[in-house]
N, C-alpha and C positions, 0 to 999 in steps of 0.2 A: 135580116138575112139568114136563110137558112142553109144548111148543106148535107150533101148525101155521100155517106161513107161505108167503105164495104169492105169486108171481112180479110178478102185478096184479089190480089192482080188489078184494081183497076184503084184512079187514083179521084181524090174526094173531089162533089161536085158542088160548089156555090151558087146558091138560086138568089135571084134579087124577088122575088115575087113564087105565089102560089105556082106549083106547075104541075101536069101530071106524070104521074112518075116514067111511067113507059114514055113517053114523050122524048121526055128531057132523060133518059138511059139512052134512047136512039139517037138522040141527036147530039149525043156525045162517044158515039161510036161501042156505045155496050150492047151487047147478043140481049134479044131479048126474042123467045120462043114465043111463037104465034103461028095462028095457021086463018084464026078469024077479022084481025087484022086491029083488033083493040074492043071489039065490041062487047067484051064481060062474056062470049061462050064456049072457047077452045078452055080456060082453063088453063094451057101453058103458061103464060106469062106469071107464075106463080112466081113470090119472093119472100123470105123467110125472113122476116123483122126483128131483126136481133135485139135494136133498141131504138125507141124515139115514136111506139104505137101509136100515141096519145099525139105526133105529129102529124100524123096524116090524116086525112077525111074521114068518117065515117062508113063504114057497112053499109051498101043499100041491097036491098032484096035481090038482085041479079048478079051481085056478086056472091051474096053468101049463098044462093042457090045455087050458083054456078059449083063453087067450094065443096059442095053436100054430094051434087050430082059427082064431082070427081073422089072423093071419097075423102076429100080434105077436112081435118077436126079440128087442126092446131088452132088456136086464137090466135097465134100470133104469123099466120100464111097470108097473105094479102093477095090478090088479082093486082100487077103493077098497069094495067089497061085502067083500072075503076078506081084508083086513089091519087090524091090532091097532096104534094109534100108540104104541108105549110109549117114547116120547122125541122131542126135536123133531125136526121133516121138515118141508121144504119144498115144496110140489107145485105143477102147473101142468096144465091141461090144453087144447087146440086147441079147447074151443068157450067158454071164459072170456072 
């Protein structure tokens, strides 16, 4: 079992299985900025991985594209459309 914990305001989420994160934020009623609708190219749904990186999927080329094209460097920013929670992480992000 894993779960998703965030910095403030919202309260920790327990996954029984793999899910994607923008997914399973909306469908528990958390804001999550889009305008492309999850498809890795608005760039909004950025979230700042405080801890548990090494929990979530891998990098694939259209999201770190996507990252570069927005002028995002950190390692630790993630596209929440493009990643898979498979254990606990912590996220945050600048409009929560």
């Amino acid at each position: 079992m894993a779960k998703i914990q965030f910095l403030k305001g919202f309260s920790e989420i327990q996954l029984s299985n793999p899910e994607n994160l923008m997914q399973t934020l909306r469908k528990h009623n958390i804001p999550v900025a889009s305008s492309c609708g999850g498809e890795g190219i608005c760039g909004k749904c950025q979230v700042k991985v405080i801890n548990g990186e090494v929990n979530l999927s891998a990098k694939r080329k259209l999201e770190s594209d996507c990252l570069i094209r927005n002028g995002v460097h950190e390692k630790n920013v993630r596209l929440s459309c493009q990643c898979t929670v498979m254990g606990d992480v912590q996220v945050d992000t600048n409009y929560w």
